[in-house]
Backbone as CSV, one residue per row, in Angstrom:
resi,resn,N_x,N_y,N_z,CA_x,CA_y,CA_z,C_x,C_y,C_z
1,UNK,24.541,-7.233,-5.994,23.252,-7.221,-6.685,22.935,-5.777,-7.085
2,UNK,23.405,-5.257,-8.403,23.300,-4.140,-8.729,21.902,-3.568,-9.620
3,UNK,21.102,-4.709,-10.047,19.528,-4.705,-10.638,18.880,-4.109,-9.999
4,UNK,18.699,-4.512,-8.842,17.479,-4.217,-7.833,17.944,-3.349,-6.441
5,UNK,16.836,-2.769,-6.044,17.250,-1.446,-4.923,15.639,-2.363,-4.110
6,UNK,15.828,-3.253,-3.135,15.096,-3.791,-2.722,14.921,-3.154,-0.890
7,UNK,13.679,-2.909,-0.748,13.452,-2.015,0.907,12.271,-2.686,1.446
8,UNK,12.161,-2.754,2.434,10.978,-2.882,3.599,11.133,-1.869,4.666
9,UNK,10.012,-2.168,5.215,9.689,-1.778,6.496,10.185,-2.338,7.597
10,UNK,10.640,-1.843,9.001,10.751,-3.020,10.180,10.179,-3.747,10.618
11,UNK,9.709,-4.584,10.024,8.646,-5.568,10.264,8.837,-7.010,9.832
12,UNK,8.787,-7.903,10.506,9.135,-8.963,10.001,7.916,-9.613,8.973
13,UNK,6.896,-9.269,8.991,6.151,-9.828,7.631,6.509,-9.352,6.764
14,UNK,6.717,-8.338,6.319,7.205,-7.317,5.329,8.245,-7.804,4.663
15,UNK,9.218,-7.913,5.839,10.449,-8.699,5.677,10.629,-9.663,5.075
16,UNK,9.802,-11.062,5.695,9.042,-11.955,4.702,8.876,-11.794,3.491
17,UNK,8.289,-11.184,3.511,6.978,-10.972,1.893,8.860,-10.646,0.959
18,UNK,9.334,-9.376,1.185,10.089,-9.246,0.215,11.043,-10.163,0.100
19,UNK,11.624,-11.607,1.552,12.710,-12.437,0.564,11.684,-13.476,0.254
20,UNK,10.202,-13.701,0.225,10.058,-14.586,-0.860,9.890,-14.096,-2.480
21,UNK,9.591,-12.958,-2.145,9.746,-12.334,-3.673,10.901,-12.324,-4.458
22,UNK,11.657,-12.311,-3.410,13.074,-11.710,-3.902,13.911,-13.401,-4.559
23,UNK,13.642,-14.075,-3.958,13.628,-15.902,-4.176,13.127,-16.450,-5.465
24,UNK,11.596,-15.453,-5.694,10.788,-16.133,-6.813,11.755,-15.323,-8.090
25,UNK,12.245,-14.290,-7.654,12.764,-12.958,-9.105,14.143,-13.938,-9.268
26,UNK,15.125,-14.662,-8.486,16.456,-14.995,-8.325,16.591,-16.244,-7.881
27,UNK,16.105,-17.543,-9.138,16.123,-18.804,-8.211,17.554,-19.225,-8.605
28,UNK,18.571,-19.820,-8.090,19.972,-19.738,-8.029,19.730,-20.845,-9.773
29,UNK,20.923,-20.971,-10.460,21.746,-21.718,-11.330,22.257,-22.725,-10.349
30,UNK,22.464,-23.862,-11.384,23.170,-25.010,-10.820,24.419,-24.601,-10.026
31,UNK,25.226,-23.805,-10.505,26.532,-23.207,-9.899,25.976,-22.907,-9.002
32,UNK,25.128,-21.688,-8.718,24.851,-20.868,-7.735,24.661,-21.444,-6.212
33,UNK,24.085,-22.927,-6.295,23.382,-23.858,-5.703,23.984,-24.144,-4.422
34,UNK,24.188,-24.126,-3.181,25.217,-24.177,-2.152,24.468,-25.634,-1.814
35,UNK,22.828,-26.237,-1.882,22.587,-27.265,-1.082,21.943,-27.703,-2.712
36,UNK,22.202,-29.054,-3.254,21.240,-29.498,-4.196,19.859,-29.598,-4.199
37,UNK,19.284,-29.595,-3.236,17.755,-29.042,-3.304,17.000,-28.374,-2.983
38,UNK,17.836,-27.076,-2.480,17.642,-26.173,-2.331,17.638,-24.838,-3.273
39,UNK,16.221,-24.743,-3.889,16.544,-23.596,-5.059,16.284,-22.187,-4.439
40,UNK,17.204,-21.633,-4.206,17.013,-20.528,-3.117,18.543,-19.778,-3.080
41,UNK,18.798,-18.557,-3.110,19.775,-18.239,-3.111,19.846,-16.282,-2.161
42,UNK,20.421,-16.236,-0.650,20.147,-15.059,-0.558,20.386,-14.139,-1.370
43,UNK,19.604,-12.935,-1.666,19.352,-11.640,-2.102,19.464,-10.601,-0.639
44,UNK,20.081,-9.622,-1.309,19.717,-8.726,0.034,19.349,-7.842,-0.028
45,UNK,18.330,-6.665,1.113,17.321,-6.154,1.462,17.756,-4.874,2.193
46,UNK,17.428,-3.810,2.390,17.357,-2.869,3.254,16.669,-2.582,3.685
47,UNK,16.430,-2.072,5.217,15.651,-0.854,5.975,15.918,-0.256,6.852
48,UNK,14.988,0.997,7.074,15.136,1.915,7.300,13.955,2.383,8.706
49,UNK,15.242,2.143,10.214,14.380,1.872,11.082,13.284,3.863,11.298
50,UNK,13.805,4.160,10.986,12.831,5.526,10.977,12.548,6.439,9.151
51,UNK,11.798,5.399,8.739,11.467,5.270,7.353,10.036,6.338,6.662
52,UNK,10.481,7.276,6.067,9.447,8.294,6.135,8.708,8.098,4.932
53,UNK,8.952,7.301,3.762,8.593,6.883,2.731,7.411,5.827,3.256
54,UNK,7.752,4.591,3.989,6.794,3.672,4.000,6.241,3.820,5.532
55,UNK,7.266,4.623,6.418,6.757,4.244,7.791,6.450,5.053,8.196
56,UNK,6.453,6.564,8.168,6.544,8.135,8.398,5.351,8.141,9.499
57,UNK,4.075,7.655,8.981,2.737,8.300,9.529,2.909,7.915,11.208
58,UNK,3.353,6.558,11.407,3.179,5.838,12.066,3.760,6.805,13.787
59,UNK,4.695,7.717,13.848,5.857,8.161,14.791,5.399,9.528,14.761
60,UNK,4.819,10.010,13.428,5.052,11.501,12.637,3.938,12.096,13.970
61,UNK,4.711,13.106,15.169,3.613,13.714,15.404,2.961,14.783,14.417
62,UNK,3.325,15.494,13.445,2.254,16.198,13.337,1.355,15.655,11.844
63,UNK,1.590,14.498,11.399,0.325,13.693,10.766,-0.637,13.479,12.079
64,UNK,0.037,13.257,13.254,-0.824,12.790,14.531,-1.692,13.432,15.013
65,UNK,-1.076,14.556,14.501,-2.013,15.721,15.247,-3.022,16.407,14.005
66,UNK,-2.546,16.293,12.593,-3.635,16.627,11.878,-4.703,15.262,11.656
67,UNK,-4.270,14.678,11.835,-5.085,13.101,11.682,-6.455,13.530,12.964
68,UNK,-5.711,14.051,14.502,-6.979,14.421,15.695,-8.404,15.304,14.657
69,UNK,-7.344,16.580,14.065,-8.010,17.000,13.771,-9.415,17.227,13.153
70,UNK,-8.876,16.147,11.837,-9.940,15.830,10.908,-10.519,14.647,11.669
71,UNK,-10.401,13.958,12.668,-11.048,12.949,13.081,-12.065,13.314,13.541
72,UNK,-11.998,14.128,14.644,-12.509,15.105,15.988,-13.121,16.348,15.335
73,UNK,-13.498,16.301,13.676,-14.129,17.577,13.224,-15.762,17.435,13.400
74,UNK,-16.455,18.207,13.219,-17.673,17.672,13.297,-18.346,17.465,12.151
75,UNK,-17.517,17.558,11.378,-18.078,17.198,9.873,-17.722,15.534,9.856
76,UNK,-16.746,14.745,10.179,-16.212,13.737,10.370,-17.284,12.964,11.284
77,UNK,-17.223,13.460,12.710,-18.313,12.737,13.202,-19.330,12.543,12.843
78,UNK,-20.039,14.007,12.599,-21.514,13.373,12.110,-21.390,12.564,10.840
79,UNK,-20.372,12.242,10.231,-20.761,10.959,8.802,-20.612,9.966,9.440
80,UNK,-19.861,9.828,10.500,-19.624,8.514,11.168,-20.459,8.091,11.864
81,UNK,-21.846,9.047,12.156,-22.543,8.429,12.964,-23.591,7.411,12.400
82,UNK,-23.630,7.493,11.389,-24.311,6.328,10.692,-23.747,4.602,10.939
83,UNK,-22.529,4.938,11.224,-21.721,3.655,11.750,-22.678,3.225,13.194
84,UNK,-22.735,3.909,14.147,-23.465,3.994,15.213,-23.906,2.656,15.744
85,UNK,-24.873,1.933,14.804,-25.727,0.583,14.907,-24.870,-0.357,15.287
86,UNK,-23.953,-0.177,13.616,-22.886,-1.037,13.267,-21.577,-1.366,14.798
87,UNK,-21.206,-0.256,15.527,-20.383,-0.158,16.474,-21.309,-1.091,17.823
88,UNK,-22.068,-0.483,18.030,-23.223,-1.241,19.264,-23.175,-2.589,18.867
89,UNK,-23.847,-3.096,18.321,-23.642,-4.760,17.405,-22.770,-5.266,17.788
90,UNK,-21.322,-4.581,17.049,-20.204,-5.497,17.261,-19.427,-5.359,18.787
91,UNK,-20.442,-4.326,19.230,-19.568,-4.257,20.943,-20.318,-5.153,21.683
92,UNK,-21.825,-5.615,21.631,-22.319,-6.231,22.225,-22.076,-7.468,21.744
93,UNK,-21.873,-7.824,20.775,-21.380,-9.736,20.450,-20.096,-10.091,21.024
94,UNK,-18.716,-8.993,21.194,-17.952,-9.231,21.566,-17.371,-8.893,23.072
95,UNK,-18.660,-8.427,23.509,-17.900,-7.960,25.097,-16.992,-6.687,24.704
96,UNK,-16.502,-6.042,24.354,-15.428,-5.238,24.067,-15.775,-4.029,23.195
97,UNK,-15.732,-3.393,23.259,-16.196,-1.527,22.834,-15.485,-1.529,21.637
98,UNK,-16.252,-0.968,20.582,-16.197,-0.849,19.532,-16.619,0.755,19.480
99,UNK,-16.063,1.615,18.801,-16.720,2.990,18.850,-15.576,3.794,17.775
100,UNK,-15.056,3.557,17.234,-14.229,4.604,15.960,-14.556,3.394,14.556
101,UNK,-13.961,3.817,13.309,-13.696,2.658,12.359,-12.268,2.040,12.364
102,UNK,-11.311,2.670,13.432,-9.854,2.289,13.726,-10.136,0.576,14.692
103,UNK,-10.855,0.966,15.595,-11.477,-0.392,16.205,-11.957,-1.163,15.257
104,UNK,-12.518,-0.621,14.166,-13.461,-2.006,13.501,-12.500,-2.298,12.528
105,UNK,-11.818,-1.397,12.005,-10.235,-1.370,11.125,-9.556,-3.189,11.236
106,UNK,-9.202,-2.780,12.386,-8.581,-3.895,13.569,-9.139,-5.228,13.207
107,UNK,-10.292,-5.196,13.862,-11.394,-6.627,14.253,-11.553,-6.953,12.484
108,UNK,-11.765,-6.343,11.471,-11.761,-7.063,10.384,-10.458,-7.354,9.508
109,UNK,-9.001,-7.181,9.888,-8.402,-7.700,9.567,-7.830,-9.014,10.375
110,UNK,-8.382,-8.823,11.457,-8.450,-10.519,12.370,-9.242,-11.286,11.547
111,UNK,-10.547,-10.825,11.369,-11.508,-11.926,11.161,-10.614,-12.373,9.528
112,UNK,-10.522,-11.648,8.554,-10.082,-11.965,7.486,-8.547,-12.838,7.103
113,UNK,-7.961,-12.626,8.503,-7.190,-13.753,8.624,-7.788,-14.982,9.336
114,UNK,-8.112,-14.658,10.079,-9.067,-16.309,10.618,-9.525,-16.880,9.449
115,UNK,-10.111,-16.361,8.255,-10.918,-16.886,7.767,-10.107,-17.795,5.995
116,UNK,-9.114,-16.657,6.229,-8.015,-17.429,5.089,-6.559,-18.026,5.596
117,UNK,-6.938,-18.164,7.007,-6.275,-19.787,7.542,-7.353,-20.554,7.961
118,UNK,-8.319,-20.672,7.273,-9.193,-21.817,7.455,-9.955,-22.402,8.829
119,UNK,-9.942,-20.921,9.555,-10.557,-21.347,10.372,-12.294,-20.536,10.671
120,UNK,-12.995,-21.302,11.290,-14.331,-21.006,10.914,-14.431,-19.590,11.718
121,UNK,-15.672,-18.538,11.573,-16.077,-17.697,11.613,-17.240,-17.728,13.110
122,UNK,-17.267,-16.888,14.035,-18.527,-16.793,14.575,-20.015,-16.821,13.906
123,UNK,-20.872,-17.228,14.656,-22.124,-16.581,13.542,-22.346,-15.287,14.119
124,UNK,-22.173,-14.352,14.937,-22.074,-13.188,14.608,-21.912,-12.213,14.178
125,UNK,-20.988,-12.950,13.458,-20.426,-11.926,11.685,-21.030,-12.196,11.040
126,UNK,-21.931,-13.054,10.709,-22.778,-13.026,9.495,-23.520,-11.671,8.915
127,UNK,-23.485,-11.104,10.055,-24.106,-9.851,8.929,-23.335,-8.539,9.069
128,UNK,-22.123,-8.775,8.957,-21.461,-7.554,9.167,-20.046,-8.226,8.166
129,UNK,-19.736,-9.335,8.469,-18.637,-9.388,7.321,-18.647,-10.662,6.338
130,UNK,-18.324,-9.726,5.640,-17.062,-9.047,4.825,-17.268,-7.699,4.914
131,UNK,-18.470,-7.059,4.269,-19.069,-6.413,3.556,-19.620,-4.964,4.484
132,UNK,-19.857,-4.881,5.489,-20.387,-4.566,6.575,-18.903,-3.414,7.292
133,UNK,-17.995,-4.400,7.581,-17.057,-4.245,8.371,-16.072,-3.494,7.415
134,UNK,-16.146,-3.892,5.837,-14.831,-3.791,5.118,-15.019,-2.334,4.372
135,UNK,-16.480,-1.696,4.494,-17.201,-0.181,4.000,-16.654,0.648,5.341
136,UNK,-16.454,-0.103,6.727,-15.962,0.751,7.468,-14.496,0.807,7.665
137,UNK,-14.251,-0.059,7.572,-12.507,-0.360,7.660,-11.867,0.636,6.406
138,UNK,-12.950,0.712,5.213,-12.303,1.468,4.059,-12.551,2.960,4.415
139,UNK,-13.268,3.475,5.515,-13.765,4.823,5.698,-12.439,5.169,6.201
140,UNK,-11.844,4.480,7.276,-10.718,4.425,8.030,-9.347,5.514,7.304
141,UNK,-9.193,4.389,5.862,-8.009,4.993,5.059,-8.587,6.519,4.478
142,UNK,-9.491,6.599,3.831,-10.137,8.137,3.621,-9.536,8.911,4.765
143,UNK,-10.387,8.725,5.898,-10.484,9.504,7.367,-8.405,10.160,7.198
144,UNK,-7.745,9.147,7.332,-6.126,9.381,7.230,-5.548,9.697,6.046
145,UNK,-6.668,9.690,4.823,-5.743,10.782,3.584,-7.112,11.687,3.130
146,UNK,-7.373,12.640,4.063,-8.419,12.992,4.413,-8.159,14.354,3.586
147,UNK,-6.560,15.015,4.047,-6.377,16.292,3.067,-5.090,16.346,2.895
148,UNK,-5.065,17.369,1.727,-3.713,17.275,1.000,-2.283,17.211,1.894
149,UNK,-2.581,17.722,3.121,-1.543,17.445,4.273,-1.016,16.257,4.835
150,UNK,-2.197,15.681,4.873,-2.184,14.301,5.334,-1.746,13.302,4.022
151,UNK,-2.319,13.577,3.325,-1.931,13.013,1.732,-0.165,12.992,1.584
152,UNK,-0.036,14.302,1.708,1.856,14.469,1.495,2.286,13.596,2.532
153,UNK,1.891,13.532,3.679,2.435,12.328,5.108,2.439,10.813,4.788
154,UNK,1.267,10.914,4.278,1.300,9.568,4.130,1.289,8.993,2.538
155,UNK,1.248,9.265,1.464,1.726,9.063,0.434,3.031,9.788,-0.196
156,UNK,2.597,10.836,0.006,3.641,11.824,-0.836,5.183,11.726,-1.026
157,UNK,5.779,10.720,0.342,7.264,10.900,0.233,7.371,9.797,-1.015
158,UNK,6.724,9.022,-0.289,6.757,7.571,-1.418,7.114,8.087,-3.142
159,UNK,6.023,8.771,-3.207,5.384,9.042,-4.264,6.566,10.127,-4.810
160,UNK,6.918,10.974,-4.001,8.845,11.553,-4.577,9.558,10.523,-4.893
161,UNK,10.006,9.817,-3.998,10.866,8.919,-4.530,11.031,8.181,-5.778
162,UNK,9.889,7.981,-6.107,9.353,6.801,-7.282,9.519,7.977,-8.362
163,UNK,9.486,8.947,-8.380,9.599,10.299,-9.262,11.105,10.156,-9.442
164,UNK,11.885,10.681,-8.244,13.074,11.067,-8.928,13.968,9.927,-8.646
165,UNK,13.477,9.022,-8.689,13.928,7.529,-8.758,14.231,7.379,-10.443
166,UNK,12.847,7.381,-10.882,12.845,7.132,-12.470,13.480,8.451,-13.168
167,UNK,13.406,9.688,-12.471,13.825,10.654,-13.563,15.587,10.526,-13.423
168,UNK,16.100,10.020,-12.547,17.393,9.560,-12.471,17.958,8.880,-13.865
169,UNK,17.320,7.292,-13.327,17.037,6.501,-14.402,16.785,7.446,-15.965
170,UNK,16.006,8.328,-16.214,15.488,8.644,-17.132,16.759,9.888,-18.043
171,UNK,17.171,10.054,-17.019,18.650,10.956,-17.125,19.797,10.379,-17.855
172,UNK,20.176,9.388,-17.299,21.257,8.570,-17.673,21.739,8.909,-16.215
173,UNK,21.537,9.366,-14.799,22.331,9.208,-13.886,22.611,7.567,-13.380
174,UNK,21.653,6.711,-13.559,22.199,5.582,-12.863,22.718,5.011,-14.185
175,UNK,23.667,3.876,-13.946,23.843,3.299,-15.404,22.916,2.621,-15.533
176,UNK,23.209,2.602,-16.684,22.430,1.698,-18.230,22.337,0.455,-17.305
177,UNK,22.898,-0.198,-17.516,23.210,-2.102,-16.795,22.935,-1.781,-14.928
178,UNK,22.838,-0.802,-14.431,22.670,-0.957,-13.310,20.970,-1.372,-12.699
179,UNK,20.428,-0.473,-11.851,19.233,-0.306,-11.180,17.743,-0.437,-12.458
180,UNK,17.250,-1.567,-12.445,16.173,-2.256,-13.231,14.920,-1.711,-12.396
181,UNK,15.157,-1.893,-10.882,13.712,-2.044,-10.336,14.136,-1.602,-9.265
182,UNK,12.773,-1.127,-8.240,13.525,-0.698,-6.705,11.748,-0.973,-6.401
183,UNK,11.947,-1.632,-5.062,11.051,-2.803,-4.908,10.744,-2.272,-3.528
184,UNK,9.389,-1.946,-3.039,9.289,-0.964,-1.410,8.193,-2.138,-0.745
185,UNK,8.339,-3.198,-0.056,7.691,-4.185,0.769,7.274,-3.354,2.120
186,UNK,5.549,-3.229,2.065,5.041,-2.106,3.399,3.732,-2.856,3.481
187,UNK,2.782,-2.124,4.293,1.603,-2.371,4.276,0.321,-2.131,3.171
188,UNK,-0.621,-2.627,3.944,-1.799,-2.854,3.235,-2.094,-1.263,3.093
189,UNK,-1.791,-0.921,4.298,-2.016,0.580,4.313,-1.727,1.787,3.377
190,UNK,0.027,1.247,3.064,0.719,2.245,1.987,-0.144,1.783,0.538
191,UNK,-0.032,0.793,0.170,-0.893,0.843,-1.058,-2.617,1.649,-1.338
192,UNK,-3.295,1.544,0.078,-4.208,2.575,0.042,-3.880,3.590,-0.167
193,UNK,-2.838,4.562,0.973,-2.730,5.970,0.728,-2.093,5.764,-0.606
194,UNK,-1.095,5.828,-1.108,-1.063,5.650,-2.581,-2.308,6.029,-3.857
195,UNK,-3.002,5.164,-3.966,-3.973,4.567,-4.519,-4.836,5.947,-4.215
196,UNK,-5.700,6.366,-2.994,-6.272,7.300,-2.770,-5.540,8.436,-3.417
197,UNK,-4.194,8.783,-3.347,-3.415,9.802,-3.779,-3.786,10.014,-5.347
198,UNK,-3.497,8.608,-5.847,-3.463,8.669,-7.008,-4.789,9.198,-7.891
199,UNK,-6.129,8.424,-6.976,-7.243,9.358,-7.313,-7.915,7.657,-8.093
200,UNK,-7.344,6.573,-7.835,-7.312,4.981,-8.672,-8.353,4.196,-7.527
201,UNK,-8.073,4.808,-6.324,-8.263,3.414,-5.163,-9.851,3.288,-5.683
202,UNK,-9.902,1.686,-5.246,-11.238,0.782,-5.741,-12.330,0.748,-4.307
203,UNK,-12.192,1.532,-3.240,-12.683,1.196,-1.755,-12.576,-0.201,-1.153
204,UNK,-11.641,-1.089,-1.902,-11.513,-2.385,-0.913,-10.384,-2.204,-0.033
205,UNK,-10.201,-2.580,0.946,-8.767,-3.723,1.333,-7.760,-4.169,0.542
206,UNK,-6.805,-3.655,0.204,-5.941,-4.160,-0.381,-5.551,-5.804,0.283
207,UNK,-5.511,-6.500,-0.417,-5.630,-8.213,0.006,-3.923,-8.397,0.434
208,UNK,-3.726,-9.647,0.547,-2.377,-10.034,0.915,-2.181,-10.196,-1.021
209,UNK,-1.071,-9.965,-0.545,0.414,-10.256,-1.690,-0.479,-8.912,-3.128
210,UNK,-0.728,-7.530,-2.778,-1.217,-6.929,-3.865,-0.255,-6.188,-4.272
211,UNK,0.185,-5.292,-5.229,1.240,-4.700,-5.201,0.719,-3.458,-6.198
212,UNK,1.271,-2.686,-6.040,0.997,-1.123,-7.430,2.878,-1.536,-8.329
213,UNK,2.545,-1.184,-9.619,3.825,-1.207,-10.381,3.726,0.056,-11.411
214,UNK,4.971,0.734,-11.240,5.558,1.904,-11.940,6.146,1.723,-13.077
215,UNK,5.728,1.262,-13.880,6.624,0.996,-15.066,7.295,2.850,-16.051
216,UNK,8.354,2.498,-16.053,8.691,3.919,-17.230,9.057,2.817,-18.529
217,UNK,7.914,4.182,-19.577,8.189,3.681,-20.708,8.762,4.916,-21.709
218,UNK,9.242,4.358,-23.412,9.217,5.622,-23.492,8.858,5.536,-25.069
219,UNK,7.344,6.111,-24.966,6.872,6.394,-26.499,6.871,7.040,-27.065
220,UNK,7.063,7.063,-28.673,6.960,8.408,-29.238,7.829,9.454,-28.539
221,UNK,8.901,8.815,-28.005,10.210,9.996,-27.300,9.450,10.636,-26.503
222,UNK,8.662,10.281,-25.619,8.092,10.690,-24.205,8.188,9.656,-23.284
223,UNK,9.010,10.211,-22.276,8.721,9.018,-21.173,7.692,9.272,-20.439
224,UNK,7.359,8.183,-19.550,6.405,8.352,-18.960,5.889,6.671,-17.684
225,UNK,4.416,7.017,-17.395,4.280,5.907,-16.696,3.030,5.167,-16.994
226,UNK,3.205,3.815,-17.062,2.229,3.094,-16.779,2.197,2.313,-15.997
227,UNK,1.071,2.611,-14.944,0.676,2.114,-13.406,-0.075,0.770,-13.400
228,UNK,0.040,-0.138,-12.914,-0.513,-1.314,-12.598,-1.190,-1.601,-11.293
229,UNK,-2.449,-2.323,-10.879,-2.472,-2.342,-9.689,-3.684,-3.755,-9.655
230,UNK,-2.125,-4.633,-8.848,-2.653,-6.481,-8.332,-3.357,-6.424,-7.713
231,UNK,-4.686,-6.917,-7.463,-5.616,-7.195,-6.139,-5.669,-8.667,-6.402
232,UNK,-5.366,-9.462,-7.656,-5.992,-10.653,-7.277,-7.263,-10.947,-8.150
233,UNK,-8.324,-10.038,-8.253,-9.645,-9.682,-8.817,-9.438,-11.024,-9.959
234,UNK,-7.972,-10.684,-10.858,-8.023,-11.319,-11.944,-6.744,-11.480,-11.868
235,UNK,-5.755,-12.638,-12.930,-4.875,-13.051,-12.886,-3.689,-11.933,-13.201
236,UNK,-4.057,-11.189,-14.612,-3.587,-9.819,-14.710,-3.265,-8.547,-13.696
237,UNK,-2.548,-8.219,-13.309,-2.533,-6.707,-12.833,-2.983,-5.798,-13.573
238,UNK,-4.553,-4.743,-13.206,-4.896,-3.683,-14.058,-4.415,-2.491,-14.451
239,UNK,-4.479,-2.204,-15.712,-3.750,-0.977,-15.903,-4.526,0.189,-15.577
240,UNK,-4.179,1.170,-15.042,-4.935,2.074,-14.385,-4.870,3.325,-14.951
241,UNK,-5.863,4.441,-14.858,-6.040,5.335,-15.445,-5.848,6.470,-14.710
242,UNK,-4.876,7.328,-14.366,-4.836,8.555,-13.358,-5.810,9.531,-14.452
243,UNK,-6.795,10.207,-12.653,-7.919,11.188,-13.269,-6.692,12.974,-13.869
244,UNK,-7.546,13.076,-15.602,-6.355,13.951,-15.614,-5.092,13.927,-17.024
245,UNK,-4.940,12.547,-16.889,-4.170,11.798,-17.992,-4.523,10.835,-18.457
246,UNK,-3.730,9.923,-19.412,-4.194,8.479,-19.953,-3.465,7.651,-19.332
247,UNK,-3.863,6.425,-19.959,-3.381,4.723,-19.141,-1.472,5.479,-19.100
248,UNK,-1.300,5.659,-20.638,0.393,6.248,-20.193,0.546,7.818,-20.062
249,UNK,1.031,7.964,-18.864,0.887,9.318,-18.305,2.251,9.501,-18.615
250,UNK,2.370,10.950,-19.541,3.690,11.311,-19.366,4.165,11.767,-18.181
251,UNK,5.564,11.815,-17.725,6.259,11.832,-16.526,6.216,13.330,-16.289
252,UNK,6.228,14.278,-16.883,5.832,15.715,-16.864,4.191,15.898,-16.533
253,UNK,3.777,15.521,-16.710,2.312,15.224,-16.813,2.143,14.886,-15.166
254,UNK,2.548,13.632,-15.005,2.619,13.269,-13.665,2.843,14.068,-12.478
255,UNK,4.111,14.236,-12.768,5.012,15.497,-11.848,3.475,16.908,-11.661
256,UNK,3.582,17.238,-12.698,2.340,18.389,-12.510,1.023,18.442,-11.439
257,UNK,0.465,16.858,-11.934,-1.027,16.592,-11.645,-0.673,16.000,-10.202
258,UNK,0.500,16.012,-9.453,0.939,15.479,-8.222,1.945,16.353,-7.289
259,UNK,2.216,17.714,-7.813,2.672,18.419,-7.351,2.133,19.036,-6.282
260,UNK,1.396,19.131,-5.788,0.846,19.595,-4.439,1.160,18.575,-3.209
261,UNK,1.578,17.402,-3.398,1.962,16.175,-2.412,3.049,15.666,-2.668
């Protein structure tokens, strides 16, 4: 399979997510077919058990230790103390201490799966989620691409790759007929830092199945990029505008306005 440069994370949802994708991009031909009703044909996948592109932050002591930093600043706390109410509330409905937005991080991606496998809700959330919980859960990703340090940790490798991925491509180093797409299956998380990087993010939750897309195009004998980004919102993926450039950002352009990460 010489099209696609397909990666995850060690994770078995991840894992998931990319061979049903990889299923929907490659449904076998009659030939291809090993069981007749089975339209399904393996594709295969890589990863990368110490992965600095999608997994880096996670191990990285010294994101760990600049992450204390800006957490534990007192500029940090005192914005967080407005959370304050919000933390008491949800520690007293649940028995269980609530006191950072990493805790409430947590508790609202439970509830938001409880609630899109169909199962009912406490009435104690009524006034804290969606909406409540999901302004703090989004403070969370800020708090961790907080500065340009942290930014390079947790977006930035990504964000090389996808660079000299395409300027490869853009070279003539890979062939012509070879590498179409290279496909990175991670968290909800990486599409935030991303997104924040990019200067695009919308302050939600990135939902299940959302994705950012890199397209290189090349107009007027400039290559370049146009960024997409799925939430779902609408059937379309939006085309997005980096602050700086237009919807198509030349790839020089890019490189420049992202050079510090």
């Amino acid at each position: 399979m010489n099209y696609i440069d397909a990666r995850t994370t060690d994770s078995n949802r991840t894992k998931m997510s990319l061979e049903l994708m990889l299923a929907a991009l490659w449904p076998p031909t009659m030939e291809e077919k090993f069981y007749p009703c089975l339209k399904w044909q393996p594709i295969p996948y890589n990863y990368i058990r110490s992965d600095k592109e999608l997994d880096g932050t996670k191990t990285c002591k010294i994101y760990n230790s600049l992450y204390q930093s800006v957490f534990n600043s007192t500029e940090t706390q005192n914005a967080l103390a407005e959370f304050n109410p919000v933390f008491e509330y949800v520690s007293n409905a649940t028995g269980q201490e609530f006191s950072t937005p990493e805790d409430i991080f947590s508790l609202y991606m439970e509830l938001f799966a409880q609630k899109n496998y169909g199962y009912a809700l406490e009435n104690w959330t009524d006034p804290v989620f969606p909406d409540v919980l999901e302004r703090i859960a989004v403070t969370q990703y800020y708090i961790e691409s907080n500065t340009t340090d942290l930014r390079k940790l947790g977006a930035g490798y990504l964000l090389k790759k996808i660079i000299n991925d395409s300027k490869a491509k853009i070279d003539g180093l890979l062939k012509p007929q070879s590498r179409k797409m290279f496909v990175y299956s991670a968290h909800e998380r990486n599409l935030a830092y991303v997104l924040i990087a990019l200067g695009v993010f919308n302050d939600k939750v990135p939902p299940y199945g959302c994705h950012i897309l890199f397209e290189v195009h090349l107009i007027d004998n400039v290559y370049g990029f146009k960024i997409y980004y799925q939430d779902w919102e609408n059937r379309d993926p939006k085309l997005m505008t980096i602050p700086g450039c237009t919807e198509f950002c030349p790839y020089d352009k890019f490189v420049e306005i992202f050079k510090d990460i």
